[in-house]
C-alpha positions in Angstrom: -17.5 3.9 -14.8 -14.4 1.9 -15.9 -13.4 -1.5 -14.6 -11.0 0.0 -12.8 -13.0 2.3 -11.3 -15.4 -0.5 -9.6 -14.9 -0.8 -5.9 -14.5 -4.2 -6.1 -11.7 -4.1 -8.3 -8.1 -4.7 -6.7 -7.4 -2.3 -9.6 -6.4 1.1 -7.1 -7.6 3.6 -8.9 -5.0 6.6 -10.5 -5.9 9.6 -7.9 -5.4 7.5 -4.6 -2.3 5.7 -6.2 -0.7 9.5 -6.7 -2.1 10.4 -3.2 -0.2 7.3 -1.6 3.1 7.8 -3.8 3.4 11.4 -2.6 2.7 10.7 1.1 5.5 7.6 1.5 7.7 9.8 -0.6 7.9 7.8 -4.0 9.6 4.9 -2.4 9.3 1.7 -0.1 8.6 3.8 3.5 11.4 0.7 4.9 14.3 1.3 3.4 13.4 4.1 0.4 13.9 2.4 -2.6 11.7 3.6 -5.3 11.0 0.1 -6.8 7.7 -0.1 -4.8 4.4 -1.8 -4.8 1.2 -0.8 -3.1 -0.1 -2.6 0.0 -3.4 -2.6 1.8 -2.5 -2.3 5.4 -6.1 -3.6 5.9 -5.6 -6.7 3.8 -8.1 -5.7 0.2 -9.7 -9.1 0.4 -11.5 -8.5 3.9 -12.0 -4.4 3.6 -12.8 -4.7 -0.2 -11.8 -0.7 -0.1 -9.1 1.1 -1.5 -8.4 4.3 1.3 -5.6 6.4 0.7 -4.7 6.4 4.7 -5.1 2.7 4.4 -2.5 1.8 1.9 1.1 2.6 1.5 4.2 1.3 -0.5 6.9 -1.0 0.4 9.7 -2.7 -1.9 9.2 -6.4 -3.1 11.3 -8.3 -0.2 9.3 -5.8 2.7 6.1 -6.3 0.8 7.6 -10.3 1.4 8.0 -9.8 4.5 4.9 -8.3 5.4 3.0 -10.5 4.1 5.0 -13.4 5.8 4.6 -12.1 9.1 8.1 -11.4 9.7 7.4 -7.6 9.3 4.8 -6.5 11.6 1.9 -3.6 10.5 3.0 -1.9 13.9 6.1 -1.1 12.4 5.3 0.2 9.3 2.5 2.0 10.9 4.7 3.3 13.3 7.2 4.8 10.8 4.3 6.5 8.7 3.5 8.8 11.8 
């Protein structure tokens, strides 16, 4: 098993990353643009998991935003159904 592969790495491994680009459509699942990074709905240092369902992609100033509190996990949630 790699380092990456370790559950306990924030590394996510290749398969789910594909699985998550695929689902949100290669893009931020806000506004679509395909500069993206990958975010843990269930914030990664509490869950210590990487779940497919559980993570999806948003651009840097939503990731921002997300993180700040400014963009609530309802609505991204919300706009993944």
């Amino acid at each position: 098993m790699s380092k990456q592969d370790k559950p306990n790495s924030r590394n996510i491994p290749l398969p789910i990353q594909r699985e998550v680009r695929q689902r949100c459509g290669f893009g931020c699942v806000i506004c679509g643009l395909p500069l993206y990074e990958y975010e843990h709905m269930e914030e990664w240092a509490k869950v210590k998991r990487h779940d497919a369902e559980e993570i999806t992609l948003l651009c840097d100033r939503h990731h921002r935003e997300k993180t700040a509190g400014l963009l609530p996990k309802a609505v991204i949630i919300f706009l993944l159904v």
